[in-house]
C-alpha positions in Angstrom: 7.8 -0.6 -6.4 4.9 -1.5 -4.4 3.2 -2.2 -8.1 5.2 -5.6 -8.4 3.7 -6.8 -5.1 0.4 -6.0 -5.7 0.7 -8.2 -9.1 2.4 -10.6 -7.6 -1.0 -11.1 -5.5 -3.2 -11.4 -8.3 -1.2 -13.7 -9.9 -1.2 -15.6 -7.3 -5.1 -15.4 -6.5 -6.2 -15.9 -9.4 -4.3 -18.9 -10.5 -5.3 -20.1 -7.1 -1.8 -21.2 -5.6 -1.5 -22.2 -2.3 -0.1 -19.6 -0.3 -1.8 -16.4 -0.7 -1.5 -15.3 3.1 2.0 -14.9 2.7 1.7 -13.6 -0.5 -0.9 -11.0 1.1 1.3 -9.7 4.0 3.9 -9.5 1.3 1.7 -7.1 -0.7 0.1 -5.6 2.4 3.6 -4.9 4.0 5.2 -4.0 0.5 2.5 -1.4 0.0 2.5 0.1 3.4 6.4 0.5 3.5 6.1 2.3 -0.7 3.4 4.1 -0.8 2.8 5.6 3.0 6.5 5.0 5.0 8.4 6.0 1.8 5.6 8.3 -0.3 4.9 10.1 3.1 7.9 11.4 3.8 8.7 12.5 0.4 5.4 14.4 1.2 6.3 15.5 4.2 9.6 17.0 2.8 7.7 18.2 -0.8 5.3 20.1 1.7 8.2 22.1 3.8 9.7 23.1 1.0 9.5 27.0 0.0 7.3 27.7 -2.5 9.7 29.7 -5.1 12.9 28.1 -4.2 15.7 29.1 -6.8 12.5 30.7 -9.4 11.2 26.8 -9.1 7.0 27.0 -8.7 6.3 24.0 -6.2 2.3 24.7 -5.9 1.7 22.3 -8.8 3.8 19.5 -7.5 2.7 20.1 -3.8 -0.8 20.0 -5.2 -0.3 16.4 -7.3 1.8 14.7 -4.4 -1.0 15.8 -2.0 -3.6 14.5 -4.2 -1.5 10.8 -4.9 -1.3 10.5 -1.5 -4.8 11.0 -0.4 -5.0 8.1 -3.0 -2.9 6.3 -1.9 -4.7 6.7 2.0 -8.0 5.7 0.6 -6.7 3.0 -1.2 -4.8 1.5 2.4 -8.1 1.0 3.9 -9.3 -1.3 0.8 -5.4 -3.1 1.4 -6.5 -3.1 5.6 -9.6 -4.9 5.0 -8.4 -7.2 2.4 -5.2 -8.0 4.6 -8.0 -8.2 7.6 -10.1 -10.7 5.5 -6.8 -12.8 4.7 -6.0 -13.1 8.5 -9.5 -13.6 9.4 -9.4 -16.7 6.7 -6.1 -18.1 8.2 -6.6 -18.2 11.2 -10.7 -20.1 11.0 -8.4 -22.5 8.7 -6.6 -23.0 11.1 -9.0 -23.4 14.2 -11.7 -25.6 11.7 -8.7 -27.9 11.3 -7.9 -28.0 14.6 -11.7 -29.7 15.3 
């Protein structure tokens, strides 16, 4: 789900619409809330469960949702500073027009 945000941000940045701040917190937000609220605590519950539970092997899923989420960690700080750099460019919009 947080896929359709994150296009919805290049679209928008790349045809050059006016905008893209909220557009960024959108995708920023959206991301967050998929990928590390939601994807986190399927984690969190993938990790506590048992690893032969009803003759079901959990080590390779445990394994593959570990490693999508340290993706998905490294790939937050590239969304922080992006969403950092939007801020930092709204807000000196907003202080040169202010002059």
């Amino acid at each position: 789900a947080s896929n359709i945000f994150l296009q919805i941000r290049w679209y928008w940045k790349f045809y050059g619409k006016d905008g893209l701040f909220w557009i960024d917190s959108l995708a920023f937000f959206g991301y967050m809330f998929f990928r590390m609220v939601l994807g986190g605590a399927i984690t969190v519950f993938l990790f506590g469960q048992e690893l032969y539970e009803d003759k079901v092997f959990w080590t390779s899923t445990k394994v593959s949702c570990g490693t999508i989420m340290l993706f998905n960690c490294v790939f937050s700080v590239g969304m922080i500073k992006t969403y950092t750099k939007s801020i930092k460019r709204k807000f000196s919009t907003v202080e040169s027009k202010r002059d």
